[in-house]
Every structure is written in structure tokens, then in C-alpha cells.
ZATI-134059 format. One line per field, with one value per atom (N, C-alpha, C, CB): residue number from 1; atom name; x, y, z. Coordinates in Angstrom, 3 decimals. Glycine has a CB too. Example, Ala and Ser with C-alpha at 12.3 -4.5 7.8 and 13.67 -1.06 7.14 Angstrom:
residues 2
pavex 1 | 1 | 1 | 1 | 2 | 2 | 2 | 2
guro N | CA | C | CB | N | CA | C | CB
c1 13.190 | 12.300 | 13.200 | 11.308 | 12.850 | 13.670 | 12.900 | 14.084
c2 -5.690 | -4.500 | -3.300 | -4.473 | -2.250 | -1.060 | 0.030 | -0.598
c3 7.800 | 7.800 | 7.800 | 9.046 | 7.080 | 7.140 | 7.870 | 5.725
This chain:
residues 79
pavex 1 | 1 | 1 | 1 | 2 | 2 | 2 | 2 | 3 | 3 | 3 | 3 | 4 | 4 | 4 | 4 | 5 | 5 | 5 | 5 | 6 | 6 | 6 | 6 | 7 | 7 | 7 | 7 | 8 | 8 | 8 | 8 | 9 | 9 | 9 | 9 | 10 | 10 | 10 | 10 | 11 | 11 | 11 | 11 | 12 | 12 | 12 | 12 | 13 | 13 | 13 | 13 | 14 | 14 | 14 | 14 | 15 | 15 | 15 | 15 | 16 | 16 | 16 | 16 | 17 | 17 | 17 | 17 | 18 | 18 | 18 | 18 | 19 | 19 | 19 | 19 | 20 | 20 | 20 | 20 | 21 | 21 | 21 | 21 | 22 | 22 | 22 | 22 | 23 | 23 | 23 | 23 | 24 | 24 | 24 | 24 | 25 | 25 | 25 | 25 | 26 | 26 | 26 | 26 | 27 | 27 | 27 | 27 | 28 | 28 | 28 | 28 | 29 | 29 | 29 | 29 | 30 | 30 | 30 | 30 | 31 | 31 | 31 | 31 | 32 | 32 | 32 | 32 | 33 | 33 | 33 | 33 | 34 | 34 | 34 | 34 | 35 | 35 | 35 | 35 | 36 | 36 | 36 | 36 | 37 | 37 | 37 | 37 | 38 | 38 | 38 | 38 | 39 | 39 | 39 | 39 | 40 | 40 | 40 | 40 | 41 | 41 | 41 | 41 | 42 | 42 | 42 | 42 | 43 | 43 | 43 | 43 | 44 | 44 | 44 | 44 | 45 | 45 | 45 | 45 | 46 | 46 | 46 | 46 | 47 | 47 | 47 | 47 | 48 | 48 | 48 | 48 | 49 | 49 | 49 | 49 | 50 | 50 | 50 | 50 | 51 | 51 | 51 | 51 | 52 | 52 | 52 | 52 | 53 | 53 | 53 | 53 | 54 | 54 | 54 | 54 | 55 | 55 | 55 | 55 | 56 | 56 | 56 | 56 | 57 | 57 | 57 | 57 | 58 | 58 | 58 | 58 | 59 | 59 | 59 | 59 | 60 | 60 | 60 | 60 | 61 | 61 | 61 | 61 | 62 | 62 | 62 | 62 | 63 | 63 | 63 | 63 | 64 | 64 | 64 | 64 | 65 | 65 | 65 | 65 | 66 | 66 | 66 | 66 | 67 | 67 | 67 | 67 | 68 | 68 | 68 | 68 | 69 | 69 | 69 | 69 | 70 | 70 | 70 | 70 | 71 | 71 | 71 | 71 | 72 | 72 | 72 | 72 | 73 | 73 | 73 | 73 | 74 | 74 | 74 | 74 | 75 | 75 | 75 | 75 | 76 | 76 | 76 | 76 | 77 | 77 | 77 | 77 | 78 | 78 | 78 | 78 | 79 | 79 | 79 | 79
guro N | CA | C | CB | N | CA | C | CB | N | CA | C | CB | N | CA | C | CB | N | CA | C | CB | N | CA | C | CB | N | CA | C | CB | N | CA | C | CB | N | CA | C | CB | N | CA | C | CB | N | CA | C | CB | N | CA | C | CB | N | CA | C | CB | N | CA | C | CB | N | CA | C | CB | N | CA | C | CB | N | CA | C | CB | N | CA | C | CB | N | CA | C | CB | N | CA | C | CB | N | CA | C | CB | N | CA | C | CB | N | CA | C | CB | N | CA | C | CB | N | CA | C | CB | N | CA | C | CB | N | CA | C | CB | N | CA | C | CB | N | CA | C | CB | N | CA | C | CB | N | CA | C | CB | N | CA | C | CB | N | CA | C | CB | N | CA | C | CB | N | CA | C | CB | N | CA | C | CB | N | CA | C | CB | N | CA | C | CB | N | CA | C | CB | N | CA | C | CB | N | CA | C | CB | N | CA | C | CB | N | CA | C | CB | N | CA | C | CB | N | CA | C | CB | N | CA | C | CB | N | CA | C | CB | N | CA | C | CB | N | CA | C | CB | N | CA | C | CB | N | CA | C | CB | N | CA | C | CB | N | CA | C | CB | N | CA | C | CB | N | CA | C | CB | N | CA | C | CB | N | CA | C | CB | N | CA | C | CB | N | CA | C | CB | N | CA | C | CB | N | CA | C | CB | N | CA | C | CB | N | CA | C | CB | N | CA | C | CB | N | CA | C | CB | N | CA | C | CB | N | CA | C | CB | N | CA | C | CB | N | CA | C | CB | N | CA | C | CB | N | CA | C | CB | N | CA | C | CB | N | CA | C | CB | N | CA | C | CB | N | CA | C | CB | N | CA | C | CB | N | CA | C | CB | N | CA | C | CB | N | CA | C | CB
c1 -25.561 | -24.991 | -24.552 | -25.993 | -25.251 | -24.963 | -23.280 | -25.962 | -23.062 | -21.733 | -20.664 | -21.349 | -20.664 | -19.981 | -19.766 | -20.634 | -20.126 | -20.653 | -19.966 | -22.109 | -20.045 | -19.692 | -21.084 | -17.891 | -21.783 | -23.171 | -22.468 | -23.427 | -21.556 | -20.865 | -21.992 | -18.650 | -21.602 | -21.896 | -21.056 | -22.806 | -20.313 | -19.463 | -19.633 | -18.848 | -19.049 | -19.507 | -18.385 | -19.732 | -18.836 | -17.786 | -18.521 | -17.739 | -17.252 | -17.513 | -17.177 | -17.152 | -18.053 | -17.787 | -17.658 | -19.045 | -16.649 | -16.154 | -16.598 | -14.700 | -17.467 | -18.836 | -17.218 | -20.829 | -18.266 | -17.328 | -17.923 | -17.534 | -18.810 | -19.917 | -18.939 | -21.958 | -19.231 | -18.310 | -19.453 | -17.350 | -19.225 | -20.069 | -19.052 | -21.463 | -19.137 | -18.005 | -16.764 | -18.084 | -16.185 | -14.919 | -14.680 | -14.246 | -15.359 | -14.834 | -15.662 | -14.284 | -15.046 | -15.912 | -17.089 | -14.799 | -17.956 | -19.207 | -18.571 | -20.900 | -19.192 | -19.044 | -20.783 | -18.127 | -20.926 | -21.757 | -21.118 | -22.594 | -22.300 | -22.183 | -22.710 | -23.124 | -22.738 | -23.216 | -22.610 | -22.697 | -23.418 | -23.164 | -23.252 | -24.005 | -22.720 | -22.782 | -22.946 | -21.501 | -23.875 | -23.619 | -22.625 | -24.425 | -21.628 | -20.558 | -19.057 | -20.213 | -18.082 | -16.969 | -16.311 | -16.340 | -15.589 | -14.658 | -13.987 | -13.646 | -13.354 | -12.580 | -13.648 | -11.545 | -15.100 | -16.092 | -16.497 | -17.444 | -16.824 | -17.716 | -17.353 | -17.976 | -16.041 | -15.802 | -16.170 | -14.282 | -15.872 | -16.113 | -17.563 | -15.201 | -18.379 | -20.046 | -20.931 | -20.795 | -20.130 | -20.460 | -20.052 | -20.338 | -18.989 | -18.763 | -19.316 | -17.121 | -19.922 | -20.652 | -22.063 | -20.877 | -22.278 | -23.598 | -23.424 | -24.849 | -22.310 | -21.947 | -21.736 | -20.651 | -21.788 | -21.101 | -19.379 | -21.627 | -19.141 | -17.792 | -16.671 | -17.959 | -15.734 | -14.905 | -14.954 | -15.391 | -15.839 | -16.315 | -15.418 | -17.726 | -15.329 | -14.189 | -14.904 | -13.071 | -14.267 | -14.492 | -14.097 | -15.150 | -14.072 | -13.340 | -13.518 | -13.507 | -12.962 | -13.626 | -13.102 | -12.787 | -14.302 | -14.164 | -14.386 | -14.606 | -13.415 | -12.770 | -14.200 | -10.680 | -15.052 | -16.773 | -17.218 | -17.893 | -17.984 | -18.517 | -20.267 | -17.601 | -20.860 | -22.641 | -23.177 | -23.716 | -23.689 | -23.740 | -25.515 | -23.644 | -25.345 | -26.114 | -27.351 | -25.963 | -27.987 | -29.525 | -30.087 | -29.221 | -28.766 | -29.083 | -29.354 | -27.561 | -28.353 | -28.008 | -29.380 | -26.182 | -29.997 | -31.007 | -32.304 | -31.108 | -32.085 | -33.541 | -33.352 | -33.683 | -32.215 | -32.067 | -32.626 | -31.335 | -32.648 | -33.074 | -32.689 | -33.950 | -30.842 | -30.410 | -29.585 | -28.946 | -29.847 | -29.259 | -28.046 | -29.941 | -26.976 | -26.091 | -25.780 | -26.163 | -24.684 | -24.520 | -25.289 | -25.471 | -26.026 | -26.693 | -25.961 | -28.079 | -26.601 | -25.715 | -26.506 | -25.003 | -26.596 | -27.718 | -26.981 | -28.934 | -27.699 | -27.049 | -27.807 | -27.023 | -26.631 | -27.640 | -27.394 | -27.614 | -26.580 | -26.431 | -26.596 | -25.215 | -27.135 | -27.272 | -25.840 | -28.919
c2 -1.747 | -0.466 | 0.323 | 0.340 | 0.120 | 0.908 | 0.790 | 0.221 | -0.658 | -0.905 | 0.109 | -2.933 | 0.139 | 0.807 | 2.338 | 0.719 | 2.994 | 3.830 | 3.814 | 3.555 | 2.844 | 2.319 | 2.970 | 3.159 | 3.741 | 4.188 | 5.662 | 2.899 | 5.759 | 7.095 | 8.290 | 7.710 | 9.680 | 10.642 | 11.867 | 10.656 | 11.957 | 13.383 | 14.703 | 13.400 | 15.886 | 17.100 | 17.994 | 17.740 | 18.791 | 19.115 | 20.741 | 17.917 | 21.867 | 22.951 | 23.586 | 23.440 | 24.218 | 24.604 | 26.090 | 24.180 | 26.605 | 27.857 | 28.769 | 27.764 | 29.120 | 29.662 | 30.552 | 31.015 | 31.565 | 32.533 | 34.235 | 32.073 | 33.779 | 35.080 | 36.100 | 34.670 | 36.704 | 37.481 | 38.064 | 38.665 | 38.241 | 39.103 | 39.510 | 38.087 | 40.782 | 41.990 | 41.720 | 42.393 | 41.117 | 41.332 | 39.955 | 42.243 | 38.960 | 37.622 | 36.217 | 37.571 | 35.293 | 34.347 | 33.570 | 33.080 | 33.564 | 33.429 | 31.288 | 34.074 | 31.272 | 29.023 | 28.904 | 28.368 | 27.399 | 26.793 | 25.464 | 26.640 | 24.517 | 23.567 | 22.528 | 23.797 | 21.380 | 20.340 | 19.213 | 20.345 | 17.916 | 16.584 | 15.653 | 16.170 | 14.628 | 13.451 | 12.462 | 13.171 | 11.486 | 10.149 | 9.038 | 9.879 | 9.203 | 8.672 | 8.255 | 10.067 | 7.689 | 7.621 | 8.782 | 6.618 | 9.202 | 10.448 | 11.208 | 10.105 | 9.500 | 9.972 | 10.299 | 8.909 | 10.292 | 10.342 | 11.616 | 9.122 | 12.055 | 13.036 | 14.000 | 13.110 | 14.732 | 16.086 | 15.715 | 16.778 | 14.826 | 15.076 | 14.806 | 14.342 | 14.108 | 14.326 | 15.859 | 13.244 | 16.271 | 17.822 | 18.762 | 18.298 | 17.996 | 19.567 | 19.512 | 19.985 | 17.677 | 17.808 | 18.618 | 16.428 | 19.133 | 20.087 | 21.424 | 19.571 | 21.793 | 23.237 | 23.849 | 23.415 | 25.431 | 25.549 | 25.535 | 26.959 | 25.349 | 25.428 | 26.659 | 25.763 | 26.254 | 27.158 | 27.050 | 28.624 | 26.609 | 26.267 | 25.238 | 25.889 | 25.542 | 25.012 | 24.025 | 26.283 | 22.658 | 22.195 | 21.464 | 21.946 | 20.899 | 20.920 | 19.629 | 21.990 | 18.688 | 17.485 | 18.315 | 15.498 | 18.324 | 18.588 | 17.442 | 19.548 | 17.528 | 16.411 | 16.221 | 17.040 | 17.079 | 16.730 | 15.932 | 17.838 | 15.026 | 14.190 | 14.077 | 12.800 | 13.709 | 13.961 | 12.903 | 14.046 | 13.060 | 11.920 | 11.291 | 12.237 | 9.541 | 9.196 | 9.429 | 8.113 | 9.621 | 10.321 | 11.824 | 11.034 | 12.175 | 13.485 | 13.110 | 14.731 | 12.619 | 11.865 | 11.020 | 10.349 | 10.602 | 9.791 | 10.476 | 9.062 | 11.969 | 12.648 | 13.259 | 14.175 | 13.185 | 13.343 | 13.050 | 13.015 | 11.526 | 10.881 | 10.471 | 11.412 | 10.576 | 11.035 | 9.151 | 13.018 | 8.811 | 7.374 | 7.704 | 6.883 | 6.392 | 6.188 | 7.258 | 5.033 | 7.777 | 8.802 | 10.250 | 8.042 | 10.321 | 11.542 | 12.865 | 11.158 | 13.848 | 15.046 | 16.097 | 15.606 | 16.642 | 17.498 | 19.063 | 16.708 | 19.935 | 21.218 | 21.795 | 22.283 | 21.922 | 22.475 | 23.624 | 21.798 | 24.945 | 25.776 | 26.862 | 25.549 | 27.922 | 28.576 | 29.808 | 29.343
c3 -5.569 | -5.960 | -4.742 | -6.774 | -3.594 | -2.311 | -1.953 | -0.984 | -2.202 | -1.556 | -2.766 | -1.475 | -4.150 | -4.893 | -4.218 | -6.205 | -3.271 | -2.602 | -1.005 | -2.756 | -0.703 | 0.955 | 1.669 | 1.803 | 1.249 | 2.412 | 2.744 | 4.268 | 1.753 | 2.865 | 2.301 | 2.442 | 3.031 | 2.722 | 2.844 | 3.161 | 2.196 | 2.097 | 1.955 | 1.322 | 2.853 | 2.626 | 1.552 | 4.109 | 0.772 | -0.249 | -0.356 | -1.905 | -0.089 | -0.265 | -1.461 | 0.590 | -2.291 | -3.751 | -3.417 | -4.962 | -4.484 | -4.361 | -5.549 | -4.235 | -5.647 | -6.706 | -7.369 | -5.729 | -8.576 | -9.429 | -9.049 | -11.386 | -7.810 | -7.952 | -6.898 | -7.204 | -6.221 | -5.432 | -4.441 | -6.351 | -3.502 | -2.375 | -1.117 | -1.704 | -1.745 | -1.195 | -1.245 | 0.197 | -2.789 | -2.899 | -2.859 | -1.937 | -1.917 | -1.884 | -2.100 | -0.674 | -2.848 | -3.821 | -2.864 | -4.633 | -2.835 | -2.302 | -1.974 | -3.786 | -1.350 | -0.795 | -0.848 | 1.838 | -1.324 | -0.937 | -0.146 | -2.015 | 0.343 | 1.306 | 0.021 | 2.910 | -0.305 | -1.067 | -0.047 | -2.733 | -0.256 | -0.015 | -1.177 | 0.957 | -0.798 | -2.027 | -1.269 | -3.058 | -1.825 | -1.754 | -2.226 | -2.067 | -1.654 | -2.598 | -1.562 | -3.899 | -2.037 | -1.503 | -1.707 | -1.867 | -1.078 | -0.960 | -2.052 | -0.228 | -2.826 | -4.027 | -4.926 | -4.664 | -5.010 | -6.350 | -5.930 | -6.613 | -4.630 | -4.126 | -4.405 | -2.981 | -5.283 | -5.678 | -7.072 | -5.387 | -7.680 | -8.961 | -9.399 | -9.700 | -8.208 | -8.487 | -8.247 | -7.398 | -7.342 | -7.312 | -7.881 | -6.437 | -8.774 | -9.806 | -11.097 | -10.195 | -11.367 | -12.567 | -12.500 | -13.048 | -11.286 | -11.479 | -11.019 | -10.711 | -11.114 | -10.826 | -12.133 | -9.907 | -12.172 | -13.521 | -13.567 | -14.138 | -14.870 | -15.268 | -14.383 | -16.888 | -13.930 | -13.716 | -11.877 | -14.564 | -11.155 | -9.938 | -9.561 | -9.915 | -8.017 | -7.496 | -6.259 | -6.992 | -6.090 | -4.870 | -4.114 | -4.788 | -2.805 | -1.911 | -1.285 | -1.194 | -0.493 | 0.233 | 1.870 | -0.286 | 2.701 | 3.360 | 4.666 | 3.087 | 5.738 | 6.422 | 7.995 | 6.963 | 7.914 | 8.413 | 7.670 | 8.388 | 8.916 | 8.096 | 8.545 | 8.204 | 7.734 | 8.135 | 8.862 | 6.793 | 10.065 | 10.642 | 9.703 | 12.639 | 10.052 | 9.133 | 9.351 | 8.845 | 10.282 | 10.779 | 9.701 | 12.761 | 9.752 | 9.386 | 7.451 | 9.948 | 7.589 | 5.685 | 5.570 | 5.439 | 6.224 | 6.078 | 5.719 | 7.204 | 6.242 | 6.487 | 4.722 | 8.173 | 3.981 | 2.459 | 1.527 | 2.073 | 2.403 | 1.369 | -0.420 | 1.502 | 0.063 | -1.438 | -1.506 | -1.559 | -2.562 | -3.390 | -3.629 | -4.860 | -3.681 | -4.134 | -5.185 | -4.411 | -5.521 | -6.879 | -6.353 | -8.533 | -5.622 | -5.588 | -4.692 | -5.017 | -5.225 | -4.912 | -4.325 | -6.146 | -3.241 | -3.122 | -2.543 | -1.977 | -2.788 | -2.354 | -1.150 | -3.545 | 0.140 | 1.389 | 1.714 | 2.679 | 1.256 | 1.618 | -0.062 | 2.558 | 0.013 | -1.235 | -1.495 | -1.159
């Protein structure tokens, strides 16, 4: 299953609906996933109407490792 995946880890910035001072609040999320999956794995756990982004950083794997997140997995690092 890893290879369906490539081992990658992608960073994807979601563009919340909340506002703080006028302008739409970002979170930071990662995925375990290939590039083309990694927005649409992070928006299945956002709410509706949430926006997100593939962003062209990439996590180096030490850091992705200390995650500890599987193939498919999605984790949120910034609130």
C-alpha cells in the first residue's frame, strides 16, 4: 500500500471560513499521500466550504517520520 502513496508527504494549506480581523484564518495540514490525492484527503476532514491548497514545501522525511502518519493519513499541524 506504501508504494500507492510513493512514501511522499505533502504539505497542503486550508483556507478555514472563520475570519480573524477581517481575513480568512489558514491552517497547515500534511498528508500521506501523492500530490494529486493530498488535497482531496485533506478536505475530506475539513468542513464543507473550506479551501485547500498543495503547497510546493516539502517535509523532509525525519520530520514526517516523527508523525508517524500511514499511507492515506492526514494530520493537522497548525490550529
Amino acid at each position: 500500500m506504501a508504494q500507492s502513496f510513493g512514501g511522499d508527504f505533502q504539505l497542503v494549506e486550508v483556507t478555514t471560513d472563520e475570519l480573524v480581523g477581517g481575513v480568512p484564518k489558514q491552517q497547515l495540514w500534511v498528508a500521506a499521500a501523492k500530490p494529486e490525492q493530498a488535497v482531496t484527503l485533506v478536505l475530506a476532514q475539513v468542513p464543507e466550504g473550506w479551501a485547500a491548497v498543495l503547497l510546493d514545501i516539502r517535509m523532509e522525511p525525519a520530520e514526517a517520520a516523527l508523525l508517524r502518519l500511514r499511507p492515506g493519513d492526514v494530520c493537522q499541524l497548525t490550529k
